[in-house]
The first five atom37 places (N, CA, C, CB, O) and aatype in JSON, in Angstrom:
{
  "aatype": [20, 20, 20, 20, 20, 20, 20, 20, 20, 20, 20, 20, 20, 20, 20, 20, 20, 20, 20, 20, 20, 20, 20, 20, 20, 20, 20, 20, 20, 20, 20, 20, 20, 20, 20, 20, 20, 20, 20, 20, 20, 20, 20, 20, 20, 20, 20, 20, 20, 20, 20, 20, 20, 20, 20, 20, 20, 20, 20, 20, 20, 20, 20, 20, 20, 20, 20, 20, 20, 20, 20, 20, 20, 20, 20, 20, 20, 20, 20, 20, 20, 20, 20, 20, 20, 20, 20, 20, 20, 20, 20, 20, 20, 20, 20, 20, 20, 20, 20, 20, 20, 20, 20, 20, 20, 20, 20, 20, 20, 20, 20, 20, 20, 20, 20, 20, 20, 20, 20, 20, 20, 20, 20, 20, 20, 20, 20, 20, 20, 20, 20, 20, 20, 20, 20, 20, 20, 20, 20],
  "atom_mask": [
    [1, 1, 1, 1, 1],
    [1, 1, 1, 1, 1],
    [1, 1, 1, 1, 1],
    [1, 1, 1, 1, 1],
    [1, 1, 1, 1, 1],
    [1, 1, 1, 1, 1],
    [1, 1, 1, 1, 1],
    [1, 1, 1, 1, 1],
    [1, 1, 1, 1, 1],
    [1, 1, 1, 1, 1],
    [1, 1, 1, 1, 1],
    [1, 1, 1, 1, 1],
    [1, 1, 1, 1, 1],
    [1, 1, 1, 1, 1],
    [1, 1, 1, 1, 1],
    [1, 1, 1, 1, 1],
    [1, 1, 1, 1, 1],
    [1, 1, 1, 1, 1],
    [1, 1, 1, 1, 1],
    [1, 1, 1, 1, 1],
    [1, 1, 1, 1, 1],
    [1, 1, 1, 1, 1],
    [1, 1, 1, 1, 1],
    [1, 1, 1, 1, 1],
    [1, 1, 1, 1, 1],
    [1, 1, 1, 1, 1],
    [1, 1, 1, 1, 1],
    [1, 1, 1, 1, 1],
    [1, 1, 1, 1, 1],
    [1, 1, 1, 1, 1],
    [1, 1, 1, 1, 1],
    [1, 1, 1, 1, 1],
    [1, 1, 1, 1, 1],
    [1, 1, 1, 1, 1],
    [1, 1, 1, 1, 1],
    [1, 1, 1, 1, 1],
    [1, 1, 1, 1, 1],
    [1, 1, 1, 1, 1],
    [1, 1, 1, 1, 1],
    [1, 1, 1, 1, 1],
    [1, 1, 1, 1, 1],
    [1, 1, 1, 1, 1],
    [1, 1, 1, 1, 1],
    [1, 1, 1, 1, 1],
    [1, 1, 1, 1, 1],
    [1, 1, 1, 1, 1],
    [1, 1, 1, 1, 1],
    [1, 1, 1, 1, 1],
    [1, 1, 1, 1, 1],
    [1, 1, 1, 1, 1],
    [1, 1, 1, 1, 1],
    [1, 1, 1, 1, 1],
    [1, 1, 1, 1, 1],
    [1, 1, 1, 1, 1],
    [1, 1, 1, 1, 1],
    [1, 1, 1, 1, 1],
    [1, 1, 1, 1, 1],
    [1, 1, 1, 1, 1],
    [1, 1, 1, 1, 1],
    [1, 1, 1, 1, 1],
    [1, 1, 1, 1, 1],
    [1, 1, 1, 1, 1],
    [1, 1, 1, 1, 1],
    [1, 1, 1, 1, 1],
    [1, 1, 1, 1, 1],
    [1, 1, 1, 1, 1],
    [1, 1, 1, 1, 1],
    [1, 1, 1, 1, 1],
    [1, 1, 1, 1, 1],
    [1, 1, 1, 1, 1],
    [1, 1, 1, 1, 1],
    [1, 1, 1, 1, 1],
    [1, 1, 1, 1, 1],
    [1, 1, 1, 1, 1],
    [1, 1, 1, 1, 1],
    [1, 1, 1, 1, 1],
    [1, 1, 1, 1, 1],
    [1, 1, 1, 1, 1],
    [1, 1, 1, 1, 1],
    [1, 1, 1, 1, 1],
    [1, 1, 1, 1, 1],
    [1, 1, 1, 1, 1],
    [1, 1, 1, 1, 1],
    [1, 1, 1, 1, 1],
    [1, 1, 1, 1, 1],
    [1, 1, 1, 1, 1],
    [1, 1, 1, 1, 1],
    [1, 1, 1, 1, 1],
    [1, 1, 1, 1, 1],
    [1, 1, 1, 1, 1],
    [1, 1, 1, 1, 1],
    [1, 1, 1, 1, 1],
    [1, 1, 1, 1, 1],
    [1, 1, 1, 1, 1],
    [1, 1, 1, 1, 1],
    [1, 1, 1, 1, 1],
    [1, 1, 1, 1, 1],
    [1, 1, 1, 1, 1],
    [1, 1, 1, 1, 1],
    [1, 1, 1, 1, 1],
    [1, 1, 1, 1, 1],
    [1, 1, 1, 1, 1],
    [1, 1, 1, 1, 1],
    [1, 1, 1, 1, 1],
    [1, 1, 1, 1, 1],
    [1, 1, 1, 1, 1],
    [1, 1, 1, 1, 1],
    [1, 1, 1, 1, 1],
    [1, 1, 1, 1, 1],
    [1, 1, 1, 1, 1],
    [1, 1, 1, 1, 1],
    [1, 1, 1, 1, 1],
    [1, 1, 1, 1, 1],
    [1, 1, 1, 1, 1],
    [1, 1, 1, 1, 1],
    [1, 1, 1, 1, 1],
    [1, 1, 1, 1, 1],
    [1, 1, 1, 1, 1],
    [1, 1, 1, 1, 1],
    [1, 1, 1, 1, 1],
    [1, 1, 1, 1, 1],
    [1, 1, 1, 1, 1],
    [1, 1, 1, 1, 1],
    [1, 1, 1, 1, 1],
    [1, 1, 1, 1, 1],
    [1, 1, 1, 1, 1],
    [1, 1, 1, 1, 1],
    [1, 1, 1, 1, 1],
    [1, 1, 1, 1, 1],
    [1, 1, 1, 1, 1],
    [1, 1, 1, 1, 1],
    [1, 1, 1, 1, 1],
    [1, 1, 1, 1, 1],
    [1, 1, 1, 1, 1],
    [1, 1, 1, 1, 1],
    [1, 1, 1, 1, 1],
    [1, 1, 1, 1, 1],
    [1, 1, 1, 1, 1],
    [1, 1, 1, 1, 1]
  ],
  "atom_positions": [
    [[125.32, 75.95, 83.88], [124.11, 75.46, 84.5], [123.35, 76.59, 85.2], [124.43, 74.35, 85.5], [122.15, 76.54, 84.94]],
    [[123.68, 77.5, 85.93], [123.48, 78.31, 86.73], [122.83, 79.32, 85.6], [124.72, 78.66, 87.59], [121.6, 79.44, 85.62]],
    [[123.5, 79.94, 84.74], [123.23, 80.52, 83.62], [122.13, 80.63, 83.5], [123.63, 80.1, 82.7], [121.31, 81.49, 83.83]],
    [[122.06, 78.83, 82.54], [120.32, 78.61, 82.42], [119.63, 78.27, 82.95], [119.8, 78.09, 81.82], [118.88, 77.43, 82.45]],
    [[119.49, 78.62, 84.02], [118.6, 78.45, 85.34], [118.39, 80.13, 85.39], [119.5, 77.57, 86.96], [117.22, 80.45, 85.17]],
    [[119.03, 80.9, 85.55], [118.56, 82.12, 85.79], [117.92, 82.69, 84.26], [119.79, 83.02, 86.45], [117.32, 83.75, 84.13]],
    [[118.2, 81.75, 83.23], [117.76, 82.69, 81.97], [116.61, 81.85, 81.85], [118.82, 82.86, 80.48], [115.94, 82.47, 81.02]],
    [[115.78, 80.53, 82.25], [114.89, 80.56, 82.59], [114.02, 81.15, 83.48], [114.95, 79.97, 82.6], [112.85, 81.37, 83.19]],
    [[114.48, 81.4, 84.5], [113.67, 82.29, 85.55], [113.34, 83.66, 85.01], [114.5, 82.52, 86.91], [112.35, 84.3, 85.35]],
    [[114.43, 84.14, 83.96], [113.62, 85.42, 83.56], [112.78, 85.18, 82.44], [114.51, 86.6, 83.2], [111.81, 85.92, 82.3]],
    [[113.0, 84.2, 81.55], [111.89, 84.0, 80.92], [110.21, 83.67, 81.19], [112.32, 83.27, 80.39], [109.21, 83.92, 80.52]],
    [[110.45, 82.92, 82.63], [109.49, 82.83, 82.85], [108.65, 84.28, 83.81], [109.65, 81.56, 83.33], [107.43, 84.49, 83.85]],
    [[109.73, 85.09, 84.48], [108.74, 85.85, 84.87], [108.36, 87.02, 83.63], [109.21, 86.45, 86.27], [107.37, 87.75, 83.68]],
    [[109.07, 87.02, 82.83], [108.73, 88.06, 81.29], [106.75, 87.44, 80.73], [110.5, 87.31, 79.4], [105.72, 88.01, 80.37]],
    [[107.17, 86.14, 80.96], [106.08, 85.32, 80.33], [104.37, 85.52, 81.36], [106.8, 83.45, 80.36], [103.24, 85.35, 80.9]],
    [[104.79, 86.01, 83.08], [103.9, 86.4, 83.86], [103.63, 87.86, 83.68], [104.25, 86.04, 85.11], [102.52, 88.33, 83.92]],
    [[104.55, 88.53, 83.29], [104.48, 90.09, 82.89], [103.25, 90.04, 81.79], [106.11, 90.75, 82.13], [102.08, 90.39, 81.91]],
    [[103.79, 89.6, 80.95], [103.08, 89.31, 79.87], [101.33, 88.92, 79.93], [103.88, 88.22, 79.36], [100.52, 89.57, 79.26]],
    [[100.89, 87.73, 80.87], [99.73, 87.31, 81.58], [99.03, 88.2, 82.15], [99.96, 86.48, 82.44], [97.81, 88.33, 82.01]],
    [[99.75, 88.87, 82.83], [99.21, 90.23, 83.74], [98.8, 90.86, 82.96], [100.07, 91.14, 84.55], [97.58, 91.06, 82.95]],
    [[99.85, 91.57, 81.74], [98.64, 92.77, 80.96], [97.44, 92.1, 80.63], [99.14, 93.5, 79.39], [96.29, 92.53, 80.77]],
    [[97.93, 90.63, 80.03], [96.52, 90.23, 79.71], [95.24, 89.93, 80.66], [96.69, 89.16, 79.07], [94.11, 89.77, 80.2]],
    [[95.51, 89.88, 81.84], [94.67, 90.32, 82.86], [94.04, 91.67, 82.98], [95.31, 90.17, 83.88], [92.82, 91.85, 83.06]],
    [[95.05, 92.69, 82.99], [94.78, 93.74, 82.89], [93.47, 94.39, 82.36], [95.63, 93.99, 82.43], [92.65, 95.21, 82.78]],
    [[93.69, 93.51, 81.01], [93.02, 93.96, 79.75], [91.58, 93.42, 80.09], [93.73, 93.31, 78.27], [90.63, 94.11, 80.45]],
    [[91.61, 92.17, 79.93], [90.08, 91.43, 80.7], [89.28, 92.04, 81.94], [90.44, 89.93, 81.34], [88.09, 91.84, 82.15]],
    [[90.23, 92.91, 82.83], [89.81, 93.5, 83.5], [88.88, 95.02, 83.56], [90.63, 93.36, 83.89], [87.9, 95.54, 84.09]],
    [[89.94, 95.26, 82.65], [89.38, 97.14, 82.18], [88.41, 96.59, 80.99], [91.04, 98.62, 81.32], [87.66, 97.47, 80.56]],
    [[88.32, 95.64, 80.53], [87.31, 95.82, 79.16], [86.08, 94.72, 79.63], [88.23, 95.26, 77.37], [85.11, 94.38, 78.95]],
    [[86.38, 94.38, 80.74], [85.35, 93.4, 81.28], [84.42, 92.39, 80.69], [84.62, 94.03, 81.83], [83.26, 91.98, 80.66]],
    [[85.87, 92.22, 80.18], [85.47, 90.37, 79.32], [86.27, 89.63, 79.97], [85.88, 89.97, 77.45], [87.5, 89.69, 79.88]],
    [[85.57, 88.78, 80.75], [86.27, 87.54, 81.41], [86.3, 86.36, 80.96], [85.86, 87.27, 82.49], [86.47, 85.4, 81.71]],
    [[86.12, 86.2, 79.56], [86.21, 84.61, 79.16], [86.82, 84.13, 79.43], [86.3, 84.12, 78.24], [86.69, 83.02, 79.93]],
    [[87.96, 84.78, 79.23], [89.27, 84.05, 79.74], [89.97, 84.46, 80.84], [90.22, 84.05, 78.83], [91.2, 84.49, 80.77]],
    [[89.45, 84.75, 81.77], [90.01, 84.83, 83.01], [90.16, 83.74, 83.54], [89.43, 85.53, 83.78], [91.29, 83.25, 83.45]],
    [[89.53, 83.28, 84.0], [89.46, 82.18, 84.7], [90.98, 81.31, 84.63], [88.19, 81.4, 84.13], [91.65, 80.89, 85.58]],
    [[91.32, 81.16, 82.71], [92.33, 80.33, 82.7], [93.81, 81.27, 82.64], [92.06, 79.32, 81.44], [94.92, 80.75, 82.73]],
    [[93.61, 82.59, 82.51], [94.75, 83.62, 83.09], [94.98, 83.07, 84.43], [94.29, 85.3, 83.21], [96.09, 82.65, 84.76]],
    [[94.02, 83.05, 85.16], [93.94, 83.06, 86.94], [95.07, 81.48, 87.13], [91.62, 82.73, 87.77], [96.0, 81.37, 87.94]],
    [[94.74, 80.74, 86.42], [95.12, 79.22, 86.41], [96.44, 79.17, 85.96], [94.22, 78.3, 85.5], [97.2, 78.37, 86.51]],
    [[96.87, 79.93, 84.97], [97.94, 79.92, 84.45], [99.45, 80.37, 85.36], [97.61, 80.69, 83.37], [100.57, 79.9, 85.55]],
    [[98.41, 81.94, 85.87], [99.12, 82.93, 87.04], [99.67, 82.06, 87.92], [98.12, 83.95, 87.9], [100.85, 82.04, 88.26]],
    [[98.39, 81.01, 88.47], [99.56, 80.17, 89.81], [100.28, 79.23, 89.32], [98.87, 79.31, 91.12], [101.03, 78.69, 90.14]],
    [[100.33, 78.69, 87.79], [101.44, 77.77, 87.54], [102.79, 78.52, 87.47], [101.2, 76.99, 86.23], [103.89, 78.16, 87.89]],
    [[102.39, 79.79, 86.75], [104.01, 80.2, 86.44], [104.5, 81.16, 88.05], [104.11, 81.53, 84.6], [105.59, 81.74, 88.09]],
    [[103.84, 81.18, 88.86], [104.02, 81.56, 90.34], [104.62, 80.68, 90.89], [102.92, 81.78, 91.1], [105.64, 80.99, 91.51]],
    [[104.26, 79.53, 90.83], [104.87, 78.04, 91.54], [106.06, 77.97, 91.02], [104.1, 76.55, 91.23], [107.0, 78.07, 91.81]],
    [[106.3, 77.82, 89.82], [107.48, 77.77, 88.78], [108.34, 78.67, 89.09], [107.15, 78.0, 87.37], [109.49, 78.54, 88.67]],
    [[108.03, 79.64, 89.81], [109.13, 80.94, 89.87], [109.36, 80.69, 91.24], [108.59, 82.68, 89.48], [110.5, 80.99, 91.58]],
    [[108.67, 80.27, 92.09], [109.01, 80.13, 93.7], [110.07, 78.87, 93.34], [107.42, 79.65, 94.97], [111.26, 79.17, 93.22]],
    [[109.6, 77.3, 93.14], [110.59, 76.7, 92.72], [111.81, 76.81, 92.32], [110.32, 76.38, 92.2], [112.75, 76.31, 92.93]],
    [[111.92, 77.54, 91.13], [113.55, 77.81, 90.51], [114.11, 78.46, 91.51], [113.78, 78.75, 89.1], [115.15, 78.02, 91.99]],
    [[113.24, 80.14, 92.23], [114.24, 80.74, 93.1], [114.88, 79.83, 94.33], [113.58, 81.96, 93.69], [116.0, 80.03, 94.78]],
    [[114.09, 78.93, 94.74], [114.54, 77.7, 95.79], [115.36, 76.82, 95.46], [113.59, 76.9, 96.2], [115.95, 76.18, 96.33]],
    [[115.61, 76.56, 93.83], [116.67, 75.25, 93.35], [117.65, 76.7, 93.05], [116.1, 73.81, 91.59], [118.64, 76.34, 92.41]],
    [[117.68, 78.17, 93.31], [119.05, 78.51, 92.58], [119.31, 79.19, 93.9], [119.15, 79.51, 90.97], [120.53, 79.04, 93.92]],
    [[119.01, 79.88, 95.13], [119.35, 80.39, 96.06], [119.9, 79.35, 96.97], [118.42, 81.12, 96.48], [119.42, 79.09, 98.07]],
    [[120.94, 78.77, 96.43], [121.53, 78.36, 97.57], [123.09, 78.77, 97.54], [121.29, 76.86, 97.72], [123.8, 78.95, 96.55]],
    [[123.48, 78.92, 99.24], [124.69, 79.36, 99.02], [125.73, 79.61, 98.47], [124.92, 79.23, 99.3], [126.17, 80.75, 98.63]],
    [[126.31, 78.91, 97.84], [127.19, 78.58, 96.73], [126.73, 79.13, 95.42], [127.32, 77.12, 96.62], [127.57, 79.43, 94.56]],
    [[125.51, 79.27, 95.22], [125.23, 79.93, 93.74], [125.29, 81.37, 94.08], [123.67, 79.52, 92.98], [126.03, 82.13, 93.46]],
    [[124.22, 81.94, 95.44], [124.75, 83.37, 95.46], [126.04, 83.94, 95.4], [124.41, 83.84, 96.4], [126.27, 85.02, 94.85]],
    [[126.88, 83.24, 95.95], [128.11, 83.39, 95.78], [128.64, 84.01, 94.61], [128.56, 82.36, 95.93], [128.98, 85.18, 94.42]],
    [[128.66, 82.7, 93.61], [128.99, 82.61, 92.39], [128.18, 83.73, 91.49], [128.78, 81.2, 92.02], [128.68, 84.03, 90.41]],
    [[126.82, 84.42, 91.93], [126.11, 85.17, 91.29], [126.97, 86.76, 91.59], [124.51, 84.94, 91.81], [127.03, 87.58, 90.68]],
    [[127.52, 86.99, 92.8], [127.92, 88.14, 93.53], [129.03, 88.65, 92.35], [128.54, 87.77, 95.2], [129.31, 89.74, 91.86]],
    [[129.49, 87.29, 92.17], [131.18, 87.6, 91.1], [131.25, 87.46, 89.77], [132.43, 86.6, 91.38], [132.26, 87.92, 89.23]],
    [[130.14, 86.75, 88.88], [130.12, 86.79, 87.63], [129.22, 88.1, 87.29], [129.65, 85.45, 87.1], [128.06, 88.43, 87.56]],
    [[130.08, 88.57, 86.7], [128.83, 89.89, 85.84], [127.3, 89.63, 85.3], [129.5, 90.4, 84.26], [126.14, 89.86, 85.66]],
    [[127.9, 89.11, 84.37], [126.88, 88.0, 83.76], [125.74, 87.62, 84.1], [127.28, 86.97, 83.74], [124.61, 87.63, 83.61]],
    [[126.43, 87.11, 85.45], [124.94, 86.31, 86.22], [124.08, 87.29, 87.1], [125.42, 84.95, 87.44], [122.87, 87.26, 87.34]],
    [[125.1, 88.23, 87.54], [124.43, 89.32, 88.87], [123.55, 90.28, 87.78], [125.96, 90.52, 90.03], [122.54, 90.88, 88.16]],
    [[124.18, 90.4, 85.92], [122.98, 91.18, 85.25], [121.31, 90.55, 85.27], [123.43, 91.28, 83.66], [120.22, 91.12, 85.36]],
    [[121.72, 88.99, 85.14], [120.29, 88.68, 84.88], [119.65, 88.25, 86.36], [120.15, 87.4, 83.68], [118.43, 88.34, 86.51]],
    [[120.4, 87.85, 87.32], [119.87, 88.73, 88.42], [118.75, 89.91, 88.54], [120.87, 89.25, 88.77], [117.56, 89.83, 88.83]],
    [[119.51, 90.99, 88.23], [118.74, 91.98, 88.41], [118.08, 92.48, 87.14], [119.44, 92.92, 89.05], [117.53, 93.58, 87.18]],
    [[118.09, 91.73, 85.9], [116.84, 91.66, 84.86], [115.54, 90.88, 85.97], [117.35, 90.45, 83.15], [114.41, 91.36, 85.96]],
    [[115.78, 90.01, 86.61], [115.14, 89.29, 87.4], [114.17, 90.28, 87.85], [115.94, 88.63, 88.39], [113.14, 90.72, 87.34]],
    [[115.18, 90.64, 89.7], [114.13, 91.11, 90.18], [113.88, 92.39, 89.48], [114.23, 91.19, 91.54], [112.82, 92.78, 89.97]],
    [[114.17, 93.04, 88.83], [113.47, 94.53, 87.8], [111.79, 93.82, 87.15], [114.95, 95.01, 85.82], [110.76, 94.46, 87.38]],
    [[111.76, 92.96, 86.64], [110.73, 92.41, 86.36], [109.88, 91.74, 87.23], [110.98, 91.81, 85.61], [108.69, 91.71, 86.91]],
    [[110.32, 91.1, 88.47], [109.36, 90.65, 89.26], [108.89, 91.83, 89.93], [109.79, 89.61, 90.13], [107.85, 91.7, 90.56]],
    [[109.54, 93.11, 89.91], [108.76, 94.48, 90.63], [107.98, 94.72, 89.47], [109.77, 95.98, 91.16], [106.96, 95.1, 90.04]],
    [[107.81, 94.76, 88.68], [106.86, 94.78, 87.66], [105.8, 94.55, 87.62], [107.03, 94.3, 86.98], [104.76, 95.17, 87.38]],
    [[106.22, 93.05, 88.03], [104.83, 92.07, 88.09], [103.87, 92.37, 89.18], [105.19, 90.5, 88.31], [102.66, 92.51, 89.33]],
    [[104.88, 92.4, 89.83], [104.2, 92.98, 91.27], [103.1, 93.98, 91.48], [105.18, 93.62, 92.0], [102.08, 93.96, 92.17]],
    [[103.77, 95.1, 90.44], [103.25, 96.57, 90.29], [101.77, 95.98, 89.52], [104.48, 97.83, 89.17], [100.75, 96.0, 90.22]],
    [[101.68, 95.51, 88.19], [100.81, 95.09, 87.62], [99.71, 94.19, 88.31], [101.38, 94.62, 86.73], [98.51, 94.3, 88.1]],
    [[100.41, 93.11, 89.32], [99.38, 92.78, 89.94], [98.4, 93.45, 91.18], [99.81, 91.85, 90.21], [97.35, 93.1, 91.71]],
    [[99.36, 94.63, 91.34], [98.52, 95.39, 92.74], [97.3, 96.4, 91.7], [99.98, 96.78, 94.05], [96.28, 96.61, 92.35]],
    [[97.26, 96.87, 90.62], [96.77, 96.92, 89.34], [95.72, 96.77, 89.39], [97.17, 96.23, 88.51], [94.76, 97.43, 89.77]],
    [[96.01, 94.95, 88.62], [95.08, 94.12, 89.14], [94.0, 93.89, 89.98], [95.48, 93.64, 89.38], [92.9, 93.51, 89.59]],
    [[94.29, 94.12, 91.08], [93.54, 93.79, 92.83], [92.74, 94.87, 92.49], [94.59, 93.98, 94.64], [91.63, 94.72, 91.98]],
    [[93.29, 96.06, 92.76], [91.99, 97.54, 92.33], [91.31, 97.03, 90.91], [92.98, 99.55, 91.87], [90.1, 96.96, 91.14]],
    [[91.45, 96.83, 90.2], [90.83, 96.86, 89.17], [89.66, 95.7, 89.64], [91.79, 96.63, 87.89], [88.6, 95.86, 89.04]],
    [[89.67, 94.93, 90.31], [89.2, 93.55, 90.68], [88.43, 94.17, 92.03], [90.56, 92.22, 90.95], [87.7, 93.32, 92.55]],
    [[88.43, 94.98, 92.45], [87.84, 95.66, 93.85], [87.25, 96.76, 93.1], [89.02, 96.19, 95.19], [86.04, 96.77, 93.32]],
    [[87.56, 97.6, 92.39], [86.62, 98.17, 92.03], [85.51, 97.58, 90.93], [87.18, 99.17, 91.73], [84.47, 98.23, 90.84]],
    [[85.62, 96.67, 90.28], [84.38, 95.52, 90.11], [83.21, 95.45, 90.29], [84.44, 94.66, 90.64], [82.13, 95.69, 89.75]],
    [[84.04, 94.75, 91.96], [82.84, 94.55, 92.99], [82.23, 95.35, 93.58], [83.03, 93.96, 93.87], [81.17, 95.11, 94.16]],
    [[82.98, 96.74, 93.51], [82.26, 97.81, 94.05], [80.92, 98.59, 93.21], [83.35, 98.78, 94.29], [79.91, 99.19, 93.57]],
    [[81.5, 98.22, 91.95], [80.64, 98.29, 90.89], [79.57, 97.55, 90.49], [81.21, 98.28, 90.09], [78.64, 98.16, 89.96]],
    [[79.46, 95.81, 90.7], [78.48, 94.87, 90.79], [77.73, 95.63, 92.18], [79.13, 93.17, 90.93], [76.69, 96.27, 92.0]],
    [[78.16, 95.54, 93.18], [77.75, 95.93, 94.46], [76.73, 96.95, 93.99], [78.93, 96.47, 95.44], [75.59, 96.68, 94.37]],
    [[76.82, 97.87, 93.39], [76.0, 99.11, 93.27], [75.14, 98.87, 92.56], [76.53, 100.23, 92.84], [73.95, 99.13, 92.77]],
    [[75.75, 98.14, 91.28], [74.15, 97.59, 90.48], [73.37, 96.64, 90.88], [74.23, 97.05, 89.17], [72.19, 96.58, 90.53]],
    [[73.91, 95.83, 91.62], [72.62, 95.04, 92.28], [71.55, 95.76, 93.46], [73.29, 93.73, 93.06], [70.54, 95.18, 93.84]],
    [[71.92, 97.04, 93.92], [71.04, 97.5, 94.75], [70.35, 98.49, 94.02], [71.58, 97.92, 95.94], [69.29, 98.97, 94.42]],
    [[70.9, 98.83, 92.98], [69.96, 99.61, 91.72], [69.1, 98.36, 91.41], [70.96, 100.27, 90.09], [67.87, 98.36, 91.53]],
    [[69.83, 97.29, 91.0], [68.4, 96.65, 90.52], [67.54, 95.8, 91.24], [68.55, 95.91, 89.47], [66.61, 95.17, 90.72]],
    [[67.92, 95.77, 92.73], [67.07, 95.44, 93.74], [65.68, 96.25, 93.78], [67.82, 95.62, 94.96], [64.5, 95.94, 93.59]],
    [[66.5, 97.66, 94.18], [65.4, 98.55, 94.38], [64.06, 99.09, 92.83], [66.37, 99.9, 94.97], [62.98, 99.7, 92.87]],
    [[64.87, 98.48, 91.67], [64.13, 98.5, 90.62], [63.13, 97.58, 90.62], [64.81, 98.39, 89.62], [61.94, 97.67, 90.31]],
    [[63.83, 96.62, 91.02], [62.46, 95.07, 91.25], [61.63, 95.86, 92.13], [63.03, 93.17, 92.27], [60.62, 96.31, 91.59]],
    [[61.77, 96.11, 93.21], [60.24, 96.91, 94.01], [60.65, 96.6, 95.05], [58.51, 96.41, 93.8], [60.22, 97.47, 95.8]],
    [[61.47, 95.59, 95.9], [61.46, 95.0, 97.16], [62.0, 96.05, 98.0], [62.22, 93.69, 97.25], [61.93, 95.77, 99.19]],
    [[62.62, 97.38, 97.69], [62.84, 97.94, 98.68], [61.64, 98.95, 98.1], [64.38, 98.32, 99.03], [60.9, 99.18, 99.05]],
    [[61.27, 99.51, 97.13], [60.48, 100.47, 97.27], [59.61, 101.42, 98.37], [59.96, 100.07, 96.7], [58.48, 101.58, 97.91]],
    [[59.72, 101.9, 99.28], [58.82, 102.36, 99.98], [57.6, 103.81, 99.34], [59.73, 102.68, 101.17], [57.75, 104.75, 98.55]],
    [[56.91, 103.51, 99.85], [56.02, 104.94, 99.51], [55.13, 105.21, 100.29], [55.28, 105.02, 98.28], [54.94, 104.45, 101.24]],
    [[54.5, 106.12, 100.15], [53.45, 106.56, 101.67], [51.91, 106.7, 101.0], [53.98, 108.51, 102.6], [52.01, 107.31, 99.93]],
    [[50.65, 106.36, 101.26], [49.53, 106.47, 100.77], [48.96, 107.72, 101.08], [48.83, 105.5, 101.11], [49.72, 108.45, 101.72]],
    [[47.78, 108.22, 100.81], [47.25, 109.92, 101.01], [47.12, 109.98, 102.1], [45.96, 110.53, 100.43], [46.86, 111.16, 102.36]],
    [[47.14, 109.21, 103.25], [47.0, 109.27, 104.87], [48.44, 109.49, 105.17], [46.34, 107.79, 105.69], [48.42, 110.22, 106.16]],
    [[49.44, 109.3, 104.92], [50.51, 109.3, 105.08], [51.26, 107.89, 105.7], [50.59, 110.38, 105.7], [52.34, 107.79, 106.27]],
    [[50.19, 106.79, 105.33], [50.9, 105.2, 106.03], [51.72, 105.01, 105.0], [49.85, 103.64, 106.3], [51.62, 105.45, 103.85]],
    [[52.84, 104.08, 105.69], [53.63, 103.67, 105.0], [53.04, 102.37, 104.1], [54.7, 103.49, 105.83], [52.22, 101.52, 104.44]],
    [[53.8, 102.53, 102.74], [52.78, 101.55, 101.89], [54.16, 100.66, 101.29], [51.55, 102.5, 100.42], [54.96, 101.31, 100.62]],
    [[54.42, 99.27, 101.52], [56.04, 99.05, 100.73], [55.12, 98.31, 99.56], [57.65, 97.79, 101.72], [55.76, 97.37, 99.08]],
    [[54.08, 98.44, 99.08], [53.73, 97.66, 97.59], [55.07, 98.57, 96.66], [51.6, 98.08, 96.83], [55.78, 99.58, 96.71]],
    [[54.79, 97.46, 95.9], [55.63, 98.26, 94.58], [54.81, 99.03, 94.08], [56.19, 97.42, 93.34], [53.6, 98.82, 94.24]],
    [[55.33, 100.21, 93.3], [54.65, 101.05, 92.48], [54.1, 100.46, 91.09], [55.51, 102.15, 92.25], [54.05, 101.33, 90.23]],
    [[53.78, 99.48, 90.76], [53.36, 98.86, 89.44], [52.03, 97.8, 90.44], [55.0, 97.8, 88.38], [52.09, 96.57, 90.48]],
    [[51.12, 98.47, 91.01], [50.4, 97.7, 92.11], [49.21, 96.94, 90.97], [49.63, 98.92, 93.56], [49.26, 97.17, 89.76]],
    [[48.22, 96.07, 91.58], [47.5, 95.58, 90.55], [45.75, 96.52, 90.97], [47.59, 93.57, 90.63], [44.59, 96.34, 90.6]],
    [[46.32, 97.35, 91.77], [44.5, 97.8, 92.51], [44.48, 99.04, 91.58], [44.26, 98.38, 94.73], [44.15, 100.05, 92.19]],
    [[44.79, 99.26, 90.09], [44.43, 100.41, 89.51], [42.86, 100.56, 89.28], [45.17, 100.51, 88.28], [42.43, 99.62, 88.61]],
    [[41.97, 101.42, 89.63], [40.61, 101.73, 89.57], [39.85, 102.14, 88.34], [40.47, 102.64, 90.39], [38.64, 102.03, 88.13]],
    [[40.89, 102.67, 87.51], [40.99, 103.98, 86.61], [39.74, 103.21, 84.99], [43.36, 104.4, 86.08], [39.51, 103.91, 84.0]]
  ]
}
C-alpha cells in the first residue's frame, strides 16, 4: 500500500515537472494560449501532492520508509524531483517578471508614441504639450 502511494506521488510530481517545462516554453516563446490551463492544471497536481504527502507522512509510515530500501529510494526520487520543480518554478516567476517588465516598457513607448506625454517647446521657448502631428499646419 505504502509502495503505491509513494509511486504515485512520484508520478505525479514527474507529471508537474513535465507542466513546468511546458510553462517554461509558453513563457520564453510568449504564446500563452495555453497558459491559463497550465496555471489550472499546476494547482490541481499541487493539491494532489500536498494531499498524498499528508495521507503518507504519518508516523508509522515514516518509520516503515526509514527501513525499507525500496521505499526510502522513491522517497528520495521524490524529493530530487520536487527540488526540481521547485527550481523550474522559480524559472518561471523571472520569466513571468521579466514580462511585465517588458509590457511595462512598451506601454510607455507606446504611450509616449500616442502624444500624451509628448512635450515640446514653441520658438518663444513655451512649453507646448500638443502632439507633434498638430492640425494648425499653415504650409
Amino acid at each position: 500500500m505504502l509502495t503505491e502511494q509513494l509511486s504515485l506521488l512520484l508520478e505525479t510530481t514527474q507529471t508537474l515537472h513535465t507542466l513546468l517545462e511546458e510553462e517554461k516554453t509558453c513563457l520564453k516563446e510568449k504564446s500563452f494560449d495555453n497558459l491559463n490551463t497550465l496555471l489550472f492544471n499546476k494547482q490541481k497536481l499541487l493539491q494532489a501532492i500536498n494531499n498524498a504527502n499528508q495521507l503518507i507522512s504519518t508516523e508509522q509510515n515514516l518509520a516503515l520508509i526509514q527501513e525499507d530500501q525500496q521505499l526510502l529510494t522513491l522517497k528520495q526520487e521524490i524529493e530530487t524531483r520536487l527540488r526540481e520543480c521547485k527550481k523550474n518554478n522559480e524559472i518561471n516567476g523571472k520569466l513571468i517578471e521579466m514580462s511585465m517588465k517588458s509590457n511595462k516598457h512598451l506601454m510607455q513607448v507606446l504611450t509616449q508614441a500616442k502624444g500624451q506625454n509628448s512635450v515640446t517647446y514653441d520658438q518663444k521657448g513655451a512649453l507646448n504639450g500638443s502632439s507633434l502631428l498638430g492640425d494648425n499646419i499653415e504650409a
